[in-house]
N, C-alpha and C positions, 0 to 999 in steps of 0.2 A: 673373695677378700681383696684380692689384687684391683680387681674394677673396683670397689670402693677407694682404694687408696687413688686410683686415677682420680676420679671425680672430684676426691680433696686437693691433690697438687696440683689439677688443671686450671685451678681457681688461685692456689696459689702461687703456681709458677708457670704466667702464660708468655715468659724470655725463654732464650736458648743461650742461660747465661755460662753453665756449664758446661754445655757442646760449642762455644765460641771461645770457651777460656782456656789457655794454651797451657795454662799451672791447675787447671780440674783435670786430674790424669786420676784412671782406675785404683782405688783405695787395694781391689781386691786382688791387682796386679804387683801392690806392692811401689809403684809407680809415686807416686804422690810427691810433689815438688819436683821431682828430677826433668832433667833437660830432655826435649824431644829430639827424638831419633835425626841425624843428621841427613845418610841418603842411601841409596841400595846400590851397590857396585859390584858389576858380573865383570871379571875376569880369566878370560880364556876359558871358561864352562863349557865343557861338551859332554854329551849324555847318551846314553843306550840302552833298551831296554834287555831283560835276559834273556839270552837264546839268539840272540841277532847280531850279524857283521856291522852291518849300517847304524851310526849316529845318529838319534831324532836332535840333537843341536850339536854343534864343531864349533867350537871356540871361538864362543860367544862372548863380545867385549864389550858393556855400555854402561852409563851408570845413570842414576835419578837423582838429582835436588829435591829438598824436602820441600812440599807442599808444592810440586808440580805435576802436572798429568802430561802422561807416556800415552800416546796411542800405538799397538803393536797389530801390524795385518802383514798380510800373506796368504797364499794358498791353504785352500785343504792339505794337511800332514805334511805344512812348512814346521810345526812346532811348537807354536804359539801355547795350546793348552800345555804340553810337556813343561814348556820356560814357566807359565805362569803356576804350575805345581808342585814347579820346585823353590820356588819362595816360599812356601810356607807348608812343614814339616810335616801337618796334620793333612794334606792330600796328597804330600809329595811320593810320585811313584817311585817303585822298587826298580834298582837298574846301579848301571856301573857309571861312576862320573870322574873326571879330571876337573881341574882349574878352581875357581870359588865366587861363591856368593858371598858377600855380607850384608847384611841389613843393622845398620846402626853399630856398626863395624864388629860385629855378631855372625858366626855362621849359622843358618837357619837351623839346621838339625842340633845346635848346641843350646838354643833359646829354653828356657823351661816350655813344658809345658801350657799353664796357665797365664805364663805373660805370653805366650804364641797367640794363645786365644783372645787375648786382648788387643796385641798390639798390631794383629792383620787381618783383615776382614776379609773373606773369600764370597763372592756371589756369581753363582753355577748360570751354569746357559740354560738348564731348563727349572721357570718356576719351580714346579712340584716334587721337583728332588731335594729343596731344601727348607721346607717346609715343613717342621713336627708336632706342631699342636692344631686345635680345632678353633680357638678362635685369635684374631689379630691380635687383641690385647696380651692375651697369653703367649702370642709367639713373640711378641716386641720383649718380653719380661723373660723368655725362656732363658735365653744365655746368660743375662745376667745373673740369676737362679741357678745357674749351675757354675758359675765363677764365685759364688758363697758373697756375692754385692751387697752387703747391708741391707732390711729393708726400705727403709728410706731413701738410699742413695735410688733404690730399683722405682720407688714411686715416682722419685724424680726424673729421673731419666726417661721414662718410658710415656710422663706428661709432655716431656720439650720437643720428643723427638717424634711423639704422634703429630705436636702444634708443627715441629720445622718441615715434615713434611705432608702436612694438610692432609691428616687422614682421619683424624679427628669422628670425623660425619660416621665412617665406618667403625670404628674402634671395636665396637661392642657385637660389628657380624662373626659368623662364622666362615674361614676361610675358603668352603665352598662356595661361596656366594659370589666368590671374588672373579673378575677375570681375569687373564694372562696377566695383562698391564699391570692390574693395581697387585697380584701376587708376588710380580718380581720390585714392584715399590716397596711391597709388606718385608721382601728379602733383606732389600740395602737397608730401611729403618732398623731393622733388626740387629744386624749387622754393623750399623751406626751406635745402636742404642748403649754399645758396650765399649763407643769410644776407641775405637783403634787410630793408629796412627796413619796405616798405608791401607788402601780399599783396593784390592785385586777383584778385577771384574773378566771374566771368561764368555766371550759372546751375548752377554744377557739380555739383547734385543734379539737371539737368533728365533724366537717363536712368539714374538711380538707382532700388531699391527704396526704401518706406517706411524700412524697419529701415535699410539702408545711408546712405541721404541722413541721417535722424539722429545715426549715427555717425559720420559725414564734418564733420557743424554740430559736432557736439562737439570734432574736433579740432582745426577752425578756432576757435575759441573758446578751446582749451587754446592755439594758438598766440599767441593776443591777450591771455589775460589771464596765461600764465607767462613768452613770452617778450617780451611788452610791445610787439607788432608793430600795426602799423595795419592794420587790416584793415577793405576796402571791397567787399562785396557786395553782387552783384543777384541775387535769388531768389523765387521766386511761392510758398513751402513758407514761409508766415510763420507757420502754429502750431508753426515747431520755430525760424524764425531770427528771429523780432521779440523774443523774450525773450531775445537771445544780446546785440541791439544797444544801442551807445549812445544812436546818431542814427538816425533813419529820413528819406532822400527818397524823394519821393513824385514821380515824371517823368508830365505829362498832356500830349502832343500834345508833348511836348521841351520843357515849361516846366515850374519850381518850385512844382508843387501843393500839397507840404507841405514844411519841413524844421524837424524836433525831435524830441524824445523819443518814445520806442515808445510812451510812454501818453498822451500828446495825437495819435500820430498814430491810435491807435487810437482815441481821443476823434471826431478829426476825420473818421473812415469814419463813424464811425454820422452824426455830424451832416449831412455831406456829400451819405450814402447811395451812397456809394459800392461801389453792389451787385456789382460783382466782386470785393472786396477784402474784405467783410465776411465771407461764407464763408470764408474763407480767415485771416480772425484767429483768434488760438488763443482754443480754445471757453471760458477765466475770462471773456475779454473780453466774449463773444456771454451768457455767461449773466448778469454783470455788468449788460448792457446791458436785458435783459429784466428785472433786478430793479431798474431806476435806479441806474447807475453816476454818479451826480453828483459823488459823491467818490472817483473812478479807476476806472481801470477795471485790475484783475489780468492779466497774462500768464502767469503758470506757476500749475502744479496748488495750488504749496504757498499763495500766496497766494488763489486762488481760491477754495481752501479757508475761508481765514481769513476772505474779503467774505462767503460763503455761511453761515460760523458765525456770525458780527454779523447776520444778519436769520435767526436761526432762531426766533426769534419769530413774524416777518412768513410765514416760510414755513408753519410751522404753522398760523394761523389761515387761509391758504387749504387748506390739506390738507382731501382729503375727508376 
């Protein structure tokens, strides 16, 4: 019944006029006309789980602008999953905490329920953990089906956000069919389909190919800069997501090692020498750095380019 309803509003609604309008908020959230959520502000937050001396975060200070993307890395058991589970209520682990969250000047565990589930979109590090139906179409339509969406609003939705994120061709497989890549694509539409405000993403290229993990960052990134979403990732693949982000935290041992811009935090691995991390910045920065990056250090090709053309003087004169 549902794939009928698709094949009538794919004809009829081939915009993403709803997923770009900033006043189309979840009817079944209760939402509708009200103002979007301002920004998330972690103040002095530190956490523990039970049974333990040691702190997985120590007062944690940062905050997010609405409709900007956070990149967060660090180490193995710097903390990153922990911070990012406790934004939102519905994975938030059991443990002891000081200081506060708010989201939308909200404490997360005070949000109802069902606007939780609207207004934060959570996407796991491993596809097949959050995947509950058998075919695509059905999993794009599940949550809104269990938020009581209208059915109409669900036909709509689940037509714009097959077209915005071009999966259309597959709609109608079964999600075994699927691989890695297009499983964890099937994730975020999903999780898009129901319109939240902020998209908490937890390593989700971590069992990804090259090529896939890059086109999964790209459409996390088309989600932040067309549909003006906040988006807040943890990821160790920083030569494809440090150039996507606004902000970069930096989590050492559960504390605030860095937080600002991709090119002072790139600044701050070389000075730091932060040898896990420097491998790992996209190679404008690493080559920037061997030619004195005093004045920034580049993230994408097209810049890198441009630092590399201003010392082709310099590079000449060393050329054999």
């Amino acid at each position: 019944y549902v794939l009928s309803l698709f094949k009538k509003s794919r004809r009829e609604y081939m915009g993403v006029y709803s997923l770009c309008n900033p006043a189309f908020l979840s009817t079944a959230s209760g939402r509708e006309g009200t103002a979007r959520m301002e920004k998330i502000v972690v103040e002095k937050f530190s956490f523990r789980y039970p049974g333990t001396e040691r702190y997985a975060l120590k007062e944690l200070s940062f905050s997010v602008e609405q409709g900007s993307f956070l990149l967060i890395c660090g180490r193995s058991g710097s903390g990153k999953t922990t911070l990012l589970r406790c934004l939102k209520k519905e994975v938030a682990p059991h443990g002891e905490n000081t200081g506060r969250i708010l989201i939308g000047g909200l404490v997360p565990g005070n949000i109802p329920l069902v606007e939780s589930a609207a207004m934060i979109g959570f996407v796991m590090q491993d596809p097949e953990n959050q995947i509950v139906t058998d075919t695509v179409w059905h999993e794009l339509a599940f949550g809104l089906e269990n938020l009581g969406v209208p059915t109409g609003v669900i036909r709509r939705r689940v037509a714009e956000t097959a077209h915005f994120f071009g999966i259309a061709s597959w709609f109608e497989k079964s999600v075994y069919e699927l691989s890695g890549g297009q499983k964890q694509i099937l994730n975020l539409a999903a999780v898009m389909a129901m319109q939240p405000d902020i998209i908490i993403l937890d390593e989700p290229t971590a069992q990804l190919d090259p090529i896939a993990a890059k086109e999964f960052l790209q459409a996390v990134k088309r989600v932040n800069e067309e549909l003006g979403k906040t988006v807040i990732l943890s990821e160790h693949r920083l030569d494809d997501a440090l150039p996507l982000a606004d902000n970069a935290l930096y989590l050492r041992g559960g504390k605030n090692g860095f937080f600002g811009s991709p090119k002072e935090f790139a600044r701050w691995c070389m000075n730091e020498r932060e040898e896990t991390f420097i491998p790992a910045l996209p190679m404008a920065a690493r080559l920037a750095e061997m030619w004195g990056g005093a004045d920034g250090f580049p993230l994408s090709v097209k810049v890198g380019r441009a630092f590399l053309e201003s010392r082709k003087e310099k590079l000449r004169a060393v050329s054999p």
